[in-house]
N, C-alpha and C positions, 0 to 999 in steps of 0.2 A: 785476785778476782778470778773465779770462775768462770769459761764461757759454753755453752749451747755446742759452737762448731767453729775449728780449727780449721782455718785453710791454710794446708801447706804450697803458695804459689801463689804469688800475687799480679801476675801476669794477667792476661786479655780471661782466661778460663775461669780464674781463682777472683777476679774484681766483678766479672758479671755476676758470680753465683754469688759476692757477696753480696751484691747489690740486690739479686733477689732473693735473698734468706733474712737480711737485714732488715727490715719490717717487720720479723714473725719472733727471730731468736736473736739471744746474743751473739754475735761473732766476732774473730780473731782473725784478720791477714797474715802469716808470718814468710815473710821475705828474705832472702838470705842476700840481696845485693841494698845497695845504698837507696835504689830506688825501683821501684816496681816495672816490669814491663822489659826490661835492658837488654834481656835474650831474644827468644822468638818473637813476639809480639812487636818490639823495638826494630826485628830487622826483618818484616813483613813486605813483599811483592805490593801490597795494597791494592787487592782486587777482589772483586763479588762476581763468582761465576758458576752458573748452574751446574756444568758440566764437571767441572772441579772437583774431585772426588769420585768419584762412581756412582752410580744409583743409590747405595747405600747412604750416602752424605747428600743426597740431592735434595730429599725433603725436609732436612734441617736448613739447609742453603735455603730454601723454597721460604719458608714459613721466616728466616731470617731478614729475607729480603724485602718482606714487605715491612715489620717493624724500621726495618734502618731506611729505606725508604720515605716514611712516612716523617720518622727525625730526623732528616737529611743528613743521614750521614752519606748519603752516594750521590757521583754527579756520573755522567755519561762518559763511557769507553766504547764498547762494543769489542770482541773476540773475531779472531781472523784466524780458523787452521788451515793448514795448506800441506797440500801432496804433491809430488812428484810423479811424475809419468810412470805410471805403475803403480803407486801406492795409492787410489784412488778408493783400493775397498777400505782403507783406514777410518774415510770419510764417510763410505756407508754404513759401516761397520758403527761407528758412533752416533750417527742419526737413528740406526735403527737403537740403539740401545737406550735410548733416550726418547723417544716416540711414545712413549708407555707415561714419559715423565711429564710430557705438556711443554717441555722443554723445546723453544722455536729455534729451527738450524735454517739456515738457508744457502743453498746453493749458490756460487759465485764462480766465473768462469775466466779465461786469462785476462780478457780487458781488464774486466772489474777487478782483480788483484794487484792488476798495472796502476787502477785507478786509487785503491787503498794504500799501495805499498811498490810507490813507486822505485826504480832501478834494479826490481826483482828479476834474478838470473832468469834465462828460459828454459830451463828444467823442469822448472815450478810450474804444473797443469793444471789445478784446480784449487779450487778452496770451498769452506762449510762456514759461513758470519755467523756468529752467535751475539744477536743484536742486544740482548739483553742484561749483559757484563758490564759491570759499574767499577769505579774506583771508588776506596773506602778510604771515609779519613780515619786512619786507624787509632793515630796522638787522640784526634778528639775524643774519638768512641769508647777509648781505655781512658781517658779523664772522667769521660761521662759515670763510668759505672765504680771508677773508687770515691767520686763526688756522693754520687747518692748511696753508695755503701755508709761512708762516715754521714750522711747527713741522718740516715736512718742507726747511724750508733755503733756500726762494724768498726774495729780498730786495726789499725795498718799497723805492723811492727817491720820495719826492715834493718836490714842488718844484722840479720836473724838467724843465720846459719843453722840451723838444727842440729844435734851433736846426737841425738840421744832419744827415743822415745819407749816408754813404758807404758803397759796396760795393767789397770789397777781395778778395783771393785767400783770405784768411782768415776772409770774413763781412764782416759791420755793424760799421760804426765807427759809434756814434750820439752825439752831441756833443749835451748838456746843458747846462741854466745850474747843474745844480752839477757838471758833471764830461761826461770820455769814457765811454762803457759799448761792449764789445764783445760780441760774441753771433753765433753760427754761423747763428740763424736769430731774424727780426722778426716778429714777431706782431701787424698791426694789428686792435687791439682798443678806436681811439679814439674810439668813436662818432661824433656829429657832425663830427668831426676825422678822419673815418678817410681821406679825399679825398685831405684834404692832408696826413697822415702819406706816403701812396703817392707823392704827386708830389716829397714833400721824399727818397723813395728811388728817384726816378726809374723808379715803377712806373707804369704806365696804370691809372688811376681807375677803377671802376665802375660809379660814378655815385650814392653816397651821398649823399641830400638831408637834412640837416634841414629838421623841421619842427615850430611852436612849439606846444605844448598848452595850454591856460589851466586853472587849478583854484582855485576860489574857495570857500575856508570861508566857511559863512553859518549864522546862527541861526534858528531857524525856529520857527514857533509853528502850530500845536501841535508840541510837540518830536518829533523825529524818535524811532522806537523804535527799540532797539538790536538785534533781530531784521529790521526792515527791508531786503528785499535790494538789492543792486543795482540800480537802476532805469534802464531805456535806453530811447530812444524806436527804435523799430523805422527810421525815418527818418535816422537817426543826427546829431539837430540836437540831444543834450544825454545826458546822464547824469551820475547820482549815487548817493551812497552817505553813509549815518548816521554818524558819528563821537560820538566821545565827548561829552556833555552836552545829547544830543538836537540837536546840528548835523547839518550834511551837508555832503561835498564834493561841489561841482557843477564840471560841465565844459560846454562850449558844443560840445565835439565838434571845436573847431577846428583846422585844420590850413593854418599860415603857412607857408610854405617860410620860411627864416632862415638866415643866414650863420650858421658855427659862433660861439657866445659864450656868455657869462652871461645865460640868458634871462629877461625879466621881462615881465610881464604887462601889456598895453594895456587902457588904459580903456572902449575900445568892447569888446574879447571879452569882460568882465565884465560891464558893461553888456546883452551879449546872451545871457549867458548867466541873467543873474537874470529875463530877459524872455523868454528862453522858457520858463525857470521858472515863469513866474507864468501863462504861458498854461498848462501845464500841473494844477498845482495852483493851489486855492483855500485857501492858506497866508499867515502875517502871515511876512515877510520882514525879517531884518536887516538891518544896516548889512554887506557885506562884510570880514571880518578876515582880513588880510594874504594876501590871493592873493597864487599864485606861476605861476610858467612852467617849463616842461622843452622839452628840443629830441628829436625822436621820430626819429629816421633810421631813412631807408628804400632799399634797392635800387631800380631802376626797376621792377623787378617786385614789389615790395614782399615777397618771399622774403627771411631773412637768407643771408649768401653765409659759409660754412666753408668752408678749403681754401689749398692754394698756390698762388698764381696762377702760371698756365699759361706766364707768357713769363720770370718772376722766381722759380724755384723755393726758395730762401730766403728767400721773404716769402711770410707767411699772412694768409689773411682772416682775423676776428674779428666782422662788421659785419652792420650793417643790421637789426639786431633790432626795430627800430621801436620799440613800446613793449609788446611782450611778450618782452623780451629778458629779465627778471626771473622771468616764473611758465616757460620754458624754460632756463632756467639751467643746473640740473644735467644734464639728456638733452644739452644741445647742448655745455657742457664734456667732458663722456665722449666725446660724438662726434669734435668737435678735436681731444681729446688722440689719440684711437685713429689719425684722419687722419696729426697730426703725425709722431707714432712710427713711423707705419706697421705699427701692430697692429690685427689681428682687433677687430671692433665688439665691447662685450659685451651678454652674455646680453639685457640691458636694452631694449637699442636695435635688438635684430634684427628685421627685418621693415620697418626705418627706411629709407629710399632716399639715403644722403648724397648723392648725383649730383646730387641735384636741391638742391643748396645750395650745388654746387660753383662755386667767380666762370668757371671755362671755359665756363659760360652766356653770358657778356657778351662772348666772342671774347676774340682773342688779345693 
């Protein structure tokens, strides 16, 4: 059997766009692990936040937030950056550049950081709340979208390695380790992989880099509150968030470049991550329990790239979401699918610029 469109990725990117393509054409999920989602998406921060990305990603975030919003997929966190005596224009510096975006920052001053984020060293001068950052249920919201894919007819194949693909008179022939799959049009949607999905269809790259995250669950004493917002250092050398049983996930903020793989976590990014911790707070610290790793890809402009590349008109971008490829989910699938079809943006998304996430950015 023939299909419409090929998504190579069946992750958070590759299940939204099937969910919204799957009504109009036929489609094909092809997945290369046992099950969907097991990289990035599987080992997601789980947070909605305007700021997140840049301005460029902000009106995807924007327009994403009210959909998930309205499906609850979000319950309440709240954002907390914070400066050190002297690094205070960091905080202006971000209000202003968001000011344009409708994006609400609010000034908060030492009490009030004593009162968020208690046992905060006194270094720590000021802080910007950004009241508006959600926690996403991520499991749900990737079940939601390969549920209505198949119910609307898109087929999930995983275990799907891709080995091979051809372009024929008739579209993609893409060769599988369980099978051939045909499809008129390729959808690279393989994150970290989306490089070499392009090279293996003899398309020209655009230069998607992974790069590794580190997040280490820890026990903390005094237990973390489970109203505690997100907490980020203005400098961007850490943040964290409260988890179940008064832990928190902590991050060191880091950013490895990494060949595409199964990422796992190095002993020194833990290691620096629990120590800028502890310069930060004046906290009793566990033993770290099972940190993990994710691979975060990015353009070289670090914009995500939707679209047909310009020299290979049946092959689509899907890529470069970095690691706000999750709370953009919904705005940037509505957007591909409209691309793809070649229909009218909706209601949603008007006022959205797709040009500027088009890969004819990178040349020809």
């Amino acid at each position: 059997m023939g299909y419409d469109v090929a998504i190579a990725g069946a992750g958070m990117a590759g299940a939204s766009l099937a969910a919204a393509l799957a009504p109009h054409v036929r489609v094909v999920l092809i997945e290369s692990e046992e099950r969907p989602g097991y990289h990035a998406t599987g080992r997601s921060a789980a947070f909605w936040q305007e700021t997140y990305g840049g301005p460029a990603v902000q009106p995807l975030t924007a327009a994403s937030g009210k959909w998930l919003e309205n499906h609850d997929f979000l319950s309440p966190r709240g954002a907390l950056y914070m400066a050190r005596a002297g690094e205070e224009g960091g905080l202006d510096a971000l209000r202003e550049t968001f000011a344009a975006h409708g994006v609400v920052l609010e000034d908060r001053d030492r009490p009030q950081l004593d009162a968020l984020v208690p046992g905060l060293r006194p270094d720590w001068a000021a802080g910007l709340a950004e009241p508006s950052c959600r926690d996403i249920d991520v499991a749900r919201l990737h079940a939601f979208y390969l549920r209505g894919a198949a119910r609307d007819g898109a087929v999930l194949r995983c275990d799907s390695q891709i080995v091979e693909i051809a372009r024929g008179d008739g579209g993609w022939r893409i060769a599988t380790r369980s099978g051939v799959i045909e499809a008129e049009v390729l959808v690279d949607a393989a994150g970290a992989w989306a490089d070499e999905i392009a090279l293996m269809a003899g398309v020209r790259p655009v230069g998607i880099t992974p790069f590794r995250r580190t997040m280490v669950p820890l026990p903390v004493d005094p237990p973390a509150a489970a109203t505690m917002p997100l907490v980020e250092d203005i400098g961007g050398s850490f943040y964290f968030k409260p988890e179940a049983g008064g832990r928190i996930w902590l991050s060191p903020h880091d950013e490895s470049p990494s060949p595409p793989c199964d990422a796992a976590p190095e002993e020194i990014d833990v290691a620096i991550a629990i120590d800028r911790l502890e310069q930060a707070v004046d906290w009793r610290i566990g033993r770290p329990e099972r940190p993990w790793a994710g691979l975060r890809s990015f353009a070289p402009d670090r914009i995500p790239v939707y679209g047909f590349d310009s020299a290979a008109p049946a092959f689509f971008w899907c890529a470069g979401q970095g690691g706000f490829g999750i709370q953009t989910a919904p705005a940037a699938a509505e957007m591909a699918a409209a691309l793809l079809l070649n229909r009218a943006m909706p209601e949603s998304l008007r006022g959205i610029d797709s040009a500027r996430y088009a890969p004819s950015r990178f040349g020809g």
